[in-house]
C-alpha distance (Angstrom), angle and dihedral (degrees) to the residues before:
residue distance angle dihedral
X1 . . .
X2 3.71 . .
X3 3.78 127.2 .
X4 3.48 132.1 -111.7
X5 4.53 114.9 -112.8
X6 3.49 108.9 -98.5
X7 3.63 87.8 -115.1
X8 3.77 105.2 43.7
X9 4.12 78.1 50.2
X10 3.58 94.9 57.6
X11 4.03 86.6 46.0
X12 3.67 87.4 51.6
X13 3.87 90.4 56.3
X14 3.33 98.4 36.3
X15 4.11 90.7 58.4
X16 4.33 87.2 47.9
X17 4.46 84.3 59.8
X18 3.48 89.5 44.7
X19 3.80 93.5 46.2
X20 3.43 93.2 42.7
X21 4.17 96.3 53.8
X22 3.73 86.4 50.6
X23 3.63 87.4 59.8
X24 3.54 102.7 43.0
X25 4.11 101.8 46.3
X26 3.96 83.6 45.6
X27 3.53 84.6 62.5
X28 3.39 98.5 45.6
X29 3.80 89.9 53.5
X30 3.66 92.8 45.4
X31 4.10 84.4 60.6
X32 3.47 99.1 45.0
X33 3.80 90.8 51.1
X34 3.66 90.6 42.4
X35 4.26 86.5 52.3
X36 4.03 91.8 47.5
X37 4.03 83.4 45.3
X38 3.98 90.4 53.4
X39 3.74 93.8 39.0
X40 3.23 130.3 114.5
X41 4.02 96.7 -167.3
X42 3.58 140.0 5.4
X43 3.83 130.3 -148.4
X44 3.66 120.8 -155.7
X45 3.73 137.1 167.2
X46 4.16 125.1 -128.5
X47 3.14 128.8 -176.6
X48 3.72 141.9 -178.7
X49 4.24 130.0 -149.3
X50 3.95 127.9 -159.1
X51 3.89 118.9 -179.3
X52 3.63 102.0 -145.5
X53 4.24 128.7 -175.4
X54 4.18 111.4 -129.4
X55 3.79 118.6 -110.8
X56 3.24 106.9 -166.1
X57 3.98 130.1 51.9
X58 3.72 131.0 -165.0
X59 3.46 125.9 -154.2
X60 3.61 145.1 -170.8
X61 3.74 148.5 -171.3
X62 3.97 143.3 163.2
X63 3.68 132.6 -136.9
X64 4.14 106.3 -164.9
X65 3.78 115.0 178.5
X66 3.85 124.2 170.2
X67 3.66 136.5 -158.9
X68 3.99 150.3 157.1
X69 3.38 92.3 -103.1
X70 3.92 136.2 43.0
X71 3.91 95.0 -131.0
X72 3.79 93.9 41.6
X73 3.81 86.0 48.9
X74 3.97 85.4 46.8
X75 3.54 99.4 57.3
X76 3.50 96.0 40.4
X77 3.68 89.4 59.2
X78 3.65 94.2 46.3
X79 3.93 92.2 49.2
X80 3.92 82.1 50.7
X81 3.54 93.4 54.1
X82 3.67 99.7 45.9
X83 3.70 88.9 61.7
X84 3.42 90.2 43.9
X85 3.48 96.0 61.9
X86 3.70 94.0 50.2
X87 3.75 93.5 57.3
X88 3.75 80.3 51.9
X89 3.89 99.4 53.3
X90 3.35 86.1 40.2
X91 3.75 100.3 57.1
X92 4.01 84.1 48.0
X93 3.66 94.7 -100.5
X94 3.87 115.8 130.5
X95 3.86 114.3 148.9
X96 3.48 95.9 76.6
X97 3.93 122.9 144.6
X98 3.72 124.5 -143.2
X99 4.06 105.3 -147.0
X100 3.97 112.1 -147.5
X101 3.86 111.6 -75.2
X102 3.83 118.2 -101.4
X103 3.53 124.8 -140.6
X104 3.78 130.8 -159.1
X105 4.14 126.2 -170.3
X106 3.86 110.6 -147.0
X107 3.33 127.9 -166.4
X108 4.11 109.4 -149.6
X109 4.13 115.1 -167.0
X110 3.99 105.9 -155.1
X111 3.74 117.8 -138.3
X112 3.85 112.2 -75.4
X113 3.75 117.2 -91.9
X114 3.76 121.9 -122.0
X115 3.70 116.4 -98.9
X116 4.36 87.9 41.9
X117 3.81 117.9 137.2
X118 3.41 109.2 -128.6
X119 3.37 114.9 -77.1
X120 3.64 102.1 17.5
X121 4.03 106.0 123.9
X122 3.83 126.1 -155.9
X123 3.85 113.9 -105.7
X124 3.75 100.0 -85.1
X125 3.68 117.1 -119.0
X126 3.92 123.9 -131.9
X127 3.74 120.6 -129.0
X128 3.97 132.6 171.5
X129 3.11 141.9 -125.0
X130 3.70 129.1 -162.9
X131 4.21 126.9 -173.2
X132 3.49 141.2 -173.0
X133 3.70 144.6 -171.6
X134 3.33 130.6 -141.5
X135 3.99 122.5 -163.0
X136 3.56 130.5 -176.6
X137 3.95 127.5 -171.9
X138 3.51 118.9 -169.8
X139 3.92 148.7 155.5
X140 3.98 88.9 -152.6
X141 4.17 82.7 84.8
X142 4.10 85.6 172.8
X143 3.63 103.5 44.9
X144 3.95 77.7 53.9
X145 3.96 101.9 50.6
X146 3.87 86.5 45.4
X147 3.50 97.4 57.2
X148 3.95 90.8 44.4
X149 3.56 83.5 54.7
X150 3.52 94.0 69.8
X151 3.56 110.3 29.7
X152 4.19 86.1 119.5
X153 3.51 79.9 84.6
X154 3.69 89.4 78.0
X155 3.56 94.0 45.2
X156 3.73 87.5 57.3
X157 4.01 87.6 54.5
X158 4.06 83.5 65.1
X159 4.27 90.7 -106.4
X160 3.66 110.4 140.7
X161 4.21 94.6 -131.0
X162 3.68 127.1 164.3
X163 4.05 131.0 -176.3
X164 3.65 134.7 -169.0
X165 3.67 123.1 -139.3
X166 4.00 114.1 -80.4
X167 3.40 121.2 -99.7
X168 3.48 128.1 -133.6
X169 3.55 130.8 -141.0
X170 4.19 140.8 -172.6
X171 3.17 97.3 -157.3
X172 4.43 91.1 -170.9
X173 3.88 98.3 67.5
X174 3.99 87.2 105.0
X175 3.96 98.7 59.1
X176 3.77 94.0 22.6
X177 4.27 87.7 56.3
X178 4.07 96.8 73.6
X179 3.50 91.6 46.0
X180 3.72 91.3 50.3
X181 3.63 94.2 49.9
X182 3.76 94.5 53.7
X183 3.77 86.0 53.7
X184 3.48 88.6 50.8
X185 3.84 95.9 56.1
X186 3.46 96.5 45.6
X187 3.90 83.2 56.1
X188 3.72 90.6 45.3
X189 4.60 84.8 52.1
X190 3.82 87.6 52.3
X191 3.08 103.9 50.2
X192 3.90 91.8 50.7
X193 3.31 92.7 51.9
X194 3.97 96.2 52.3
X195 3.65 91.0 48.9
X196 4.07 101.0 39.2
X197 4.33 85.2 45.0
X198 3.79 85.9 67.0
X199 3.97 91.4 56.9
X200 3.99 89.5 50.5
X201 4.05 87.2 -101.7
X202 3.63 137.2 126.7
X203 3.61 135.9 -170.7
X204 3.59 134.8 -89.6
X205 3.67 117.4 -180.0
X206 3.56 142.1 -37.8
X207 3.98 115.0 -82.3
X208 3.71 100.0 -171.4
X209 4.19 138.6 -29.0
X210 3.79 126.3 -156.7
X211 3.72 121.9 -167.0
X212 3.59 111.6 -119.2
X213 4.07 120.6 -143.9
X214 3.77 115.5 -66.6
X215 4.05 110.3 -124.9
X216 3.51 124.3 -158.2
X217 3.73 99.2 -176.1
X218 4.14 130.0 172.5
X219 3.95 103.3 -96.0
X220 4.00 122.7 -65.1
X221 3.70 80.6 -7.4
X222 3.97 110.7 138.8
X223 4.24 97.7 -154.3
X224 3.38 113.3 127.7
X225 3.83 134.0 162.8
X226 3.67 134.3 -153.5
X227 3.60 93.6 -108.1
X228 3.21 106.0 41.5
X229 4.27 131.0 -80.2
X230 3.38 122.5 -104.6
X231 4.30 106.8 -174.0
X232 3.36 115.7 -177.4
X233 4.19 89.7 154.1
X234 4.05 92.8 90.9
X235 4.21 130.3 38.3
X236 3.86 94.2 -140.3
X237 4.03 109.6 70.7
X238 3.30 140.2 -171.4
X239 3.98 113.2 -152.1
X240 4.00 124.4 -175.3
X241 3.73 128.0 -178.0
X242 3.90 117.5 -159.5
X243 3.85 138.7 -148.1
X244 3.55 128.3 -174.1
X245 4.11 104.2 -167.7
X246 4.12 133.1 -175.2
X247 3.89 114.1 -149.1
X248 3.54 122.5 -171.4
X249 4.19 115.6 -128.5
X250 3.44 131.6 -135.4
């Protein structure tokens, strides 16, 4: 009996696999049809996705200023923060908001003296030290990102200023989020009615609906949470509202 060429033998085989797949997700489809024929419900999920642009920024920054006494460390803050909000007016930013000012007692040990036993410290000396926060809320999210952009310039002035990166804000998620969700069940409908058509079904009414989480995510991002994301880290968002609904057949 002659054998099969290797290649016309891996052909052969090759043709079997495919064979066999066909046969085995035609199955599977039979069943599920055969389950959505059976059935008295179905429960699907819909869902509907905006990509939205933040309107609102919020920004912060810190003066800190220290000294050996509380009213030189006062007036150094407040000459600090004078100039500060110049570079601010300047830059176009004026709703800022000074938060109370913190202040901190530290004790400072000098460097033992020669001639110390060991273990005997220097009499500490008290210094203070005296910060503020800045915060700015606005819709002008440019103006904003511009001025952060160049707050080294203080820095270069000798002020010891620090920010923290913007945040980012959509500011419509509340009245936007019904709207969502009805878009969301009527996704949720179609989609049972595309798959339960294929069993020879149609729907009847809505059993029950549950609002999924509401995601606010950074754009074409796929993080999500259980309880719903909140990103305020990136200006360009992604937000997704989510219904899982139970029709009745018939």
């Amino acid at each position: 009996m002659s054998t099969l060429p290797k290649p016309h033998l891996l052909g052969l085989l090759a043709g079997l696999f495919m064979a066999s797949g066909l046969v085995v997700s035609t199955t599977l489809l039979t069943r599920t049809w055969l389950k959505v024929a059976d059935a008295e419900s179905i429960t699907v999920t819909g869902s509907s996705r905006r990509n939205v642009s933040s309107d609102l920024v919020v920004w912060r920054g810190s003066l800190t200023v220290e000294s050996p006494t509380l009213m030189a460390a006062q007036a150094l803050l407040s000459q600090q923060e004078s100039v500060t909000r110049g570079f601010l007016t300047t830059q176009g930013v004026t709703n800022t908001h000074f938060h109370p000012i913190a202040i901190q007692r530290i004790q400072v040990r000098g460097a033992k003296q020669s001639g110390e036993a060991e273990g005997e410290a220097e009499n500490p000396t008290t210094r203070f030290r005296l910060s503020r926060t800045i915060e700015v809320r606005s819709g002008d999210i440019d103006t904003v990102l511009s001025m952060d952009a160049k707050t080294s310039q203080l820095v270069n002035q000798g002020i010891e200023f620090t920010a923290t990166p913007p945040e980012f804000v959509w500011t419509k998620a509340g009245e936007a989020k019904i709207e969502m969700l009805a878009d969301a069940a009527r996704d949720a409908r179609a989609r049972a009615e595309q798959i339960v058509s294929q069993g020879g079904r149609s729907i009847s009414r809505m059993r029950s609906a549950k609002m999924g989480v509401f995601q606010v995510t950074p754009l074409y991002s796929t993080q999500n949470t259980w309880d719903g994301m909140n990103d305020t880290t990136s200006r360009e968002k992604t937000v997704t509202a989510v219904v899982n609904a139970s029709y009745a057949l018939k």
